[in-house]
C-alpha positions as CSV (number, residue, x, y, z in Angstrom):
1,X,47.6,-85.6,-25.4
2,X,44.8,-83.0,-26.5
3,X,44.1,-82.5,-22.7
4,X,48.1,-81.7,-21.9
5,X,48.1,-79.6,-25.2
6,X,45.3,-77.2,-24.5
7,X,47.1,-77.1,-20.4
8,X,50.2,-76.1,-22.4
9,X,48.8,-73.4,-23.7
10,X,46.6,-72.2,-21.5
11,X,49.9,-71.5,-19.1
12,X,52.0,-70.2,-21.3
13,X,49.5,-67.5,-22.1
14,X,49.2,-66.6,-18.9
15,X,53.0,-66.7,-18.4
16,X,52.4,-64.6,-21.3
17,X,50.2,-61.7,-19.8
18,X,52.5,-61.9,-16.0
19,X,54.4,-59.0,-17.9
20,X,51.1,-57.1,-18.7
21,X,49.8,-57.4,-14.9
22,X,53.3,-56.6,-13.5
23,X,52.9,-53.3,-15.2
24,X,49.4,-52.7,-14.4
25,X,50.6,-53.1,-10.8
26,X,53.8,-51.0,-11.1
27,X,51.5,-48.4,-12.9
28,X,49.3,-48.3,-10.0
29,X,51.1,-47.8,-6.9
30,X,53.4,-45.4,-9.1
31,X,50.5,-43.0,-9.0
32,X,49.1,-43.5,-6.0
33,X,52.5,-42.9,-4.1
34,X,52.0,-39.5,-5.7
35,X,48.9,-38.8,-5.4
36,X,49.1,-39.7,-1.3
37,X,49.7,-36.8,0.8
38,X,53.4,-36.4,2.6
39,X,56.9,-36.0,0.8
40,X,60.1,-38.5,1.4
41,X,62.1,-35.0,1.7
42,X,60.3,-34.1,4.5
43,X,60.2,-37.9,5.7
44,X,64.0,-38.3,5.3
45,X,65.5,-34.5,6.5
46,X,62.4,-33.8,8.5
47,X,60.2,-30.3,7.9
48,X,62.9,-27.9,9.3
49,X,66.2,-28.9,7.2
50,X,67.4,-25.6,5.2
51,X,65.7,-25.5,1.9
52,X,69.2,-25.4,0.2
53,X,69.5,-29.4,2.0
54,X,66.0,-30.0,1.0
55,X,66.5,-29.0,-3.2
56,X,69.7,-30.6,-2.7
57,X,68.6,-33.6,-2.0
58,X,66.1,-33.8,-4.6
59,X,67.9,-33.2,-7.1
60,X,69.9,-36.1,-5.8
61,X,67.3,-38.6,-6.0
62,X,65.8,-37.2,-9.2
63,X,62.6,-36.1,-7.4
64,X,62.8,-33.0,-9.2
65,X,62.0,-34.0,-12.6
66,X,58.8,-34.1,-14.4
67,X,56.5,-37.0,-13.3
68,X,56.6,-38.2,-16.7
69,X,60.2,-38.9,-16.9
70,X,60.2,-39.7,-13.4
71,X,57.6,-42.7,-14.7
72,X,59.5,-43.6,-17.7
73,X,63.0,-43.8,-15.9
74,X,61.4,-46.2,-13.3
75,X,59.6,-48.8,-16.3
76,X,63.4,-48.5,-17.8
77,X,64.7,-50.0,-14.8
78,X,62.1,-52.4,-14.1
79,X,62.7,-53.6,-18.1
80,X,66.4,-54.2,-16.6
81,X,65.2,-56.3,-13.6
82,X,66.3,-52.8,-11.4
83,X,64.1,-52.3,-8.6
84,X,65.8,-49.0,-7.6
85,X,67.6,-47.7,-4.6
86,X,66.4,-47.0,-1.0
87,X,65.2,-43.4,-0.4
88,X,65.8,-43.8,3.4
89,X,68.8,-46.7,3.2
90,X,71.4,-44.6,1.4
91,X,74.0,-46.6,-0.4
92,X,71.3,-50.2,-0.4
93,X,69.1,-50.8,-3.3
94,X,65.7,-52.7,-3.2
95,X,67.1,-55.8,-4.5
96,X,69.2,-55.8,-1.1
97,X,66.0,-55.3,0.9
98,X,64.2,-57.9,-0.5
99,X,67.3,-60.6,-0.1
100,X,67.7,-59.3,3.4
101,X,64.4,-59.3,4.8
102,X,62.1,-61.7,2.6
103,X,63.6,-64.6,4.0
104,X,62.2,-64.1,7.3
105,X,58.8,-63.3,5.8
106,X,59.0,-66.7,4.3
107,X,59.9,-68.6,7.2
108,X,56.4,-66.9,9.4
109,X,54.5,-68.0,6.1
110,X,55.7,-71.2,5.7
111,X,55.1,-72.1,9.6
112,X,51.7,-70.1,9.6
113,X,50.5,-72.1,6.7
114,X,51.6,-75.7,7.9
115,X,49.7,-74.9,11.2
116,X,47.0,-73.5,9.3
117,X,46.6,-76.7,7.1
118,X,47.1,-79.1,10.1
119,X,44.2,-77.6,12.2
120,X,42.1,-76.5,9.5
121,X,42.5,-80.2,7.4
122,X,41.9,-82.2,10.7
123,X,38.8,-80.3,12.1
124,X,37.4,-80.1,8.6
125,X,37.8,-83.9,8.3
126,X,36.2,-85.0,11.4
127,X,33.6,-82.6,11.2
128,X,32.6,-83.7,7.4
129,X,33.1,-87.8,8.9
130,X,30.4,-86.7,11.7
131,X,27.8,-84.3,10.6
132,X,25.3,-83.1,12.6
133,X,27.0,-84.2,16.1
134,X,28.7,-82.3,18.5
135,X,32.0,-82.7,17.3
136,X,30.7,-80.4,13.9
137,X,29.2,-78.3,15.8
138,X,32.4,-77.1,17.7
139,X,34.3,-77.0,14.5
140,X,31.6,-74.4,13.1
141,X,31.9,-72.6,16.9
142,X,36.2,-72.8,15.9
143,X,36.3,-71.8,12.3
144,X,33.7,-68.5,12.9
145,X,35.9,-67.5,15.5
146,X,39.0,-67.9,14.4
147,X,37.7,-66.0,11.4
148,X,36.3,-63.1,13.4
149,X,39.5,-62.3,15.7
150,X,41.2,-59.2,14.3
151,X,45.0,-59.9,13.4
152,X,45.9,-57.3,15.7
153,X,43.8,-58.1,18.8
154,X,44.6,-61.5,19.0
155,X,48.7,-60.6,18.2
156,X,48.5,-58.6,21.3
157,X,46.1,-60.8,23.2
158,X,48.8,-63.5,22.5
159,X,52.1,-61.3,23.7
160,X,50.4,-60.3,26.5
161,X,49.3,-63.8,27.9
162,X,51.8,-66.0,26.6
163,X,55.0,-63.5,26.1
164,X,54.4,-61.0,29.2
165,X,52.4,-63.3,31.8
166,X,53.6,-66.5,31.6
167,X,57.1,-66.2,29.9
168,X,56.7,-69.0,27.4
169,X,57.7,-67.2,24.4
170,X,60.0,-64.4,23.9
171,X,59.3,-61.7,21.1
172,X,60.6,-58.7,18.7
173,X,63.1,-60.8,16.6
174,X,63.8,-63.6,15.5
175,X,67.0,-65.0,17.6
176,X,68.5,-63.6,20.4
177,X,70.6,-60.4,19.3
178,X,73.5,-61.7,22.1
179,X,74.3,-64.5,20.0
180,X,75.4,-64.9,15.9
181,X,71.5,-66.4,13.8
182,X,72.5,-69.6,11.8
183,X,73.0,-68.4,8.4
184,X,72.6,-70.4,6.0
185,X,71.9,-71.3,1.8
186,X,68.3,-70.4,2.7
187,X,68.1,-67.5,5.0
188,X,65.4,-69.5,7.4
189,X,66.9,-69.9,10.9
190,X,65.4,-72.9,11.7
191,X,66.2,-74.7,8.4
192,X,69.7,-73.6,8.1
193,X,69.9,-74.5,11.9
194,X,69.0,-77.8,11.0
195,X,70.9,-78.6,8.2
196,X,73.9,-77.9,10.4
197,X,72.6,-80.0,12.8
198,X,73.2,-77.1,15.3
199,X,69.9,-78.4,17.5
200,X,70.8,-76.0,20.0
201,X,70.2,-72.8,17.5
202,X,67.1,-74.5,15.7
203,X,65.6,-75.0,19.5
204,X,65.8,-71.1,19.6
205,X,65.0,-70.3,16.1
206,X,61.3,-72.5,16.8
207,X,61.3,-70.4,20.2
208,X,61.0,-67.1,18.9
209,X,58.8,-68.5,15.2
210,X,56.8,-70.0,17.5
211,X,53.7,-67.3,19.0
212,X,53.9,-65.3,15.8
213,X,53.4,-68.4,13.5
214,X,50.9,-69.9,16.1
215,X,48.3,-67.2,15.9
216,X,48.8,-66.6,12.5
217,X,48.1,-70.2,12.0
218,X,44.8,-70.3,14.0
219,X,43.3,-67.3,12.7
220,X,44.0,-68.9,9.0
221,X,43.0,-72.3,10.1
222,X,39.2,-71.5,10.2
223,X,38.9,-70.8,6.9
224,X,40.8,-74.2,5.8
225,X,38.5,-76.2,8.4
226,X,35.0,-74.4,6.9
227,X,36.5,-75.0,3.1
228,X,37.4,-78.9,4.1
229,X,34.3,-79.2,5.7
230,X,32.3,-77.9,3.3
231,X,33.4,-79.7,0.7
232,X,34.1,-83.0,1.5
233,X,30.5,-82.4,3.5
234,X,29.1,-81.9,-0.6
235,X,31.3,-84.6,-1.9
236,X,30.1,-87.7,0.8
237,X,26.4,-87.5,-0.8
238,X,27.5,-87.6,-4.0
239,X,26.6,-90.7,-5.9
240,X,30.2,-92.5,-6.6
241,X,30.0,-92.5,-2.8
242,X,26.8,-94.4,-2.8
243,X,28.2,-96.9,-5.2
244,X,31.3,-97.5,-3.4
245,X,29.2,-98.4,-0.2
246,X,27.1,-100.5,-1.9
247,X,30.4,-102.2,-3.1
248,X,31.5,-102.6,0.3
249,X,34.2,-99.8,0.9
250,X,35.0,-98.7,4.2
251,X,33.7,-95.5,5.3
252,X,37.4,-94.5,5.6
253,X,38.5,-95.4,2.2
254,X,35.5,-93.6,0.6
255,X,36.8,-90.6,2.9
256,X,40.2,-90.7,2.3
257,X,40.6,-92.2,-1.0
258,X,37.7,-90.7,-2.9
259,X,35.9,-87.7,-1.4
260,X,39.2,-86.2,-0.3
261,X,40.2,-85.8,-3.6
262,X,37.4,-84.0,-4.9
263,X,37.4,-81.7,-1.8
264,X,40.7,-80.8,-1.9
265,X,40.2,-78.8,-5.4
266,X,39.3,-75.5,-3.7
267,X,41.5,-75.9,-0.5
268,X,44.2,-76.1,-3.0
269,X,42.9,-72.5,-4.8
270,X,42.8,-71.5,-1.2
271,X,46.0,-72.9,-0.2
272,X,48.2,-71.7,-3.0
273,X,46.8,-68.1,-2.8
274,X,47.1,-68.0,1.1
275,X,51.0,-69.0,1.0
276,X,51.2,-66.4,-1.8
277,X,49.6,-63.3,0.2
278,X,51.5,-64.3,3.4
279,X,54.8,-64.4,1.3
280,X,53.2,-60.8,-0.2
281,X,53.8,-60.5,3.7
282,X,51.4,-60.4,6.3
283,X,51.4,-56.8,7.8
284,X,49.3,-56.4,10.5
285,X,51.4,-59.7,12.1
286,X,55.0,-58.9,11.4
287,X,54.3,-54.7,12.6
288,X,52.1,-56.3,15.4
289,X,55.1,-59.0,16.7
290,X,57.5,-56.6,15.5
291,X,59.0,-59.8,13.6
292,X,61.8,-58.2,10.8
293,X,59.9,-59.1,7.6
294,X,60.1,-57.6,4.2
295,X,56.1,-56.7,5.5
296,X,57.5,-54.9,8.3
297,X,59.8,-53.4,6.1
298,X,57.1,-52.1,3.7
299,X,55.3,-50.4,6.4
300,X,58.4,-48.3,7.3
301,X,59.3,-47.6,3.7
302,X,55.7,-46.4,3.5
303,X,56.0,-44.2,6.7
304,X,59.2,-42.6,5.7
305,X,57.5,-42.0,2.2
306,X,60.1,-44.3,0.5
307,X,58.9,-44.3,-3.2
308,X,61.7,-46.9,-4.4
309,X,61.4,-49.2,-2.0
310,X,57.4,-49.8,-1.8
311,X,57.2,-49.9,-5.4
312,X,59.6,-52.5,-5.4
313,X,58.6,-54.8,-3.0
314,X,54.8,-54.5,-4.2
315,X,56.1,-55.6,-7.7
316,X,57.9,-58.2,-5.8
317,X,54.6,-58.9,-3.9
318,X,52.9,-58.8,-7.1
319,X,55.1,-61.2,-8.9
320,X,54.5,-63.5,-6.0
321,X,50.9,-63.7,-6.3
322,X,50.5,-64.0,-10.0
323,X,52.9,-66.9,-9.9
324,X,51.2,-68.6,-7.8
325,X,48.0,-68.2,-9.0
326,X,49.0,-69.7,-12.5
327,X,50.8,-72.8,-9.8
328,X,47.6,-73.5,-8.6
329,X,45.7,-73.9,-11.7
330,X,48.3,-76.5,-12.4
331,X,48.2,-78.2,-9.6
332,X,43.9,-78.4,-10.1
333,X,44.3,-79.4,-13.4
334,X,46.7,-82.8,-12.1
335,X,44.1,-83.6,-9.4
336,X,40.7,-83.1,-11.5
337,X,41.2,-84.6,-14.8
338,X,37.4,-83.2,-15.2
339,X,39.4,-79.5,-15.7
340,X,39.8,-78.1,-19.1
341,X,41.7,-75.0,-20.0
């Protein structure tokens, strides 16, 4: 009881302080978005609209007021749950962006991660179940690799060969823009496709996920594979392990049944933070694949000097990661009972 008490606590104090952080964060790129060179006037006109166009327009969109103001209207709205309206998308407000584009974002992250997990969690374990042989060597070899690859490089590596030579995988959407996407409750293709049992459109859907989610998955798989490894490497020499052999456990009980568990305390940090910075959007893959993500859509609102819409979807981002980080000390404090708070 004491134990579930103190857990009690300890979250809702930091459900607490998510406010206090969320500002911080909203205070932050606030400024900076200032304090970066280029204006969204120039961005949204371009440099040779007549000046009457260009103080027009800001008056329009309030950029003429004092910073100060301009800081405490945008807290006000935030304190309402307003994120704003587009600069560049006239007539769409951030909340729209984020429903529109998120969902796409989520699906990459969701099939980057299972790959990730699935390589990673498999190499890791028979590495740790063999050390010293061959087999651990390569996974070392695989995880520093996989580690090293820029994003970028190996995105375009991967269009090249798979996309351009051999015509496996098509790429720069998500579904074929001749035909209607299956939407759906959830906004993921391939889930929506499925629970309309529309096998056909789910087929595509995977087609086109498919070599973006792929090398996102490999390049995040080494760092699953090192952590497993690692780990459950440590956790095979402790001394429960000894006892259990000299109890006459199978080596593959004490693996799975009692090693794992202590192993998987940091790949569960690592897995719960991952999911939350490749929700937060992975940028370099989406603007690499072209792939119509709320990342992708950050780096345009950042080119066209959209001050609404990158402060939104970084609080957004923000909100993501903090919530997540206060799920995964939750979910270590279930599978270690050794964890105190």
């Amino acid at each position: 009881m004491s134990r579930a008490r103190d857990l009690g606590r300890y979250l809702l104090a930091r459900l607490l302080l998510l406010p206090l952080m969320l500002w911080t964060i909203a205070t932050l790129i606030f400024l900076l978005l200032r304090a970066t060179p280029g204006d969204p006037i120039d961005a949204i006109l371009g440099p040779k609209a007549p000046a009457a166009a260009r103080l027009a327009l800001r008056s329009q969109l309030g950029l003429d007021r004092p910073l100060w103001q301009q800081y405490f209207d945008y807290l006000g709205q935030l304190l309402k749950g307003d994120l704003g309206q587009s600069l560049s998308s006239q007539g769409q407000s951030v909340r729209q962006i984020i429903g529109e584009y998120f969902p796409a974002t989520a699906e990459l992250a969701i099939a980057s991660l299972a790959i990730a997990i699935a390589i990673g969690l498999g190499l890791g374990l028979m590495a740790a179940a063999k050390p010293n042989s061959r087999r651990e060597t390569a996974s070392r070899l695989f995880g520093i690799l996989t580690y090293a690859l820029p994003t970028f490089w190996a995105a375009m590596l991967a269009q090249l060969l798979f996309a351009v030579d051999l015509g496996w995988f098509p790429v720069g959407t998500r579904y074929p823009v001749t035909l209607d996407p299956p939407l759906g409750p959830t906004g993921l293709y391939v889930l929506d496709a499925l629970l309309k049992a529309d096998w056909r459109a789910a087929g595509l859907a995977l087609r086109y996920l498919a070599l973006p989610a792929l090398t996102l998955g490999l390049l995040l798989s080494g760092v699953f594979e090192r952590l497993v490894r690692v780990n459950l490497g440590q956790s095979l020499q402790a001394d429960y392990i000894d006892a259990g052999r000299s109890r006459g456990l199978s080596e593959r009980r004490l693996l799975l049944n009692h090693a794992l568990r202590n192993a998987l305390i940091p790949v569960v940090t690592l897995l719960g933070l991952t999911l939350a910075s490749l929700l937060g959007g992975a940028l370099l893959t989406e603007v690499a694949f072209s792939w119509p993500g709320l990342a992708n859509r950050l780096y345009e609102a950042i080119s066209l000097r959209d001050y609404s819409t990158v402060q939104g979807i970084i609080v957004f981002f923000g909100c993501l990661v903090v919530l997540a980080s206060i799920v995964v000390d939750f979910i270590n404090a279930l599978i270690d009972p050794r964890i105190r708070y």
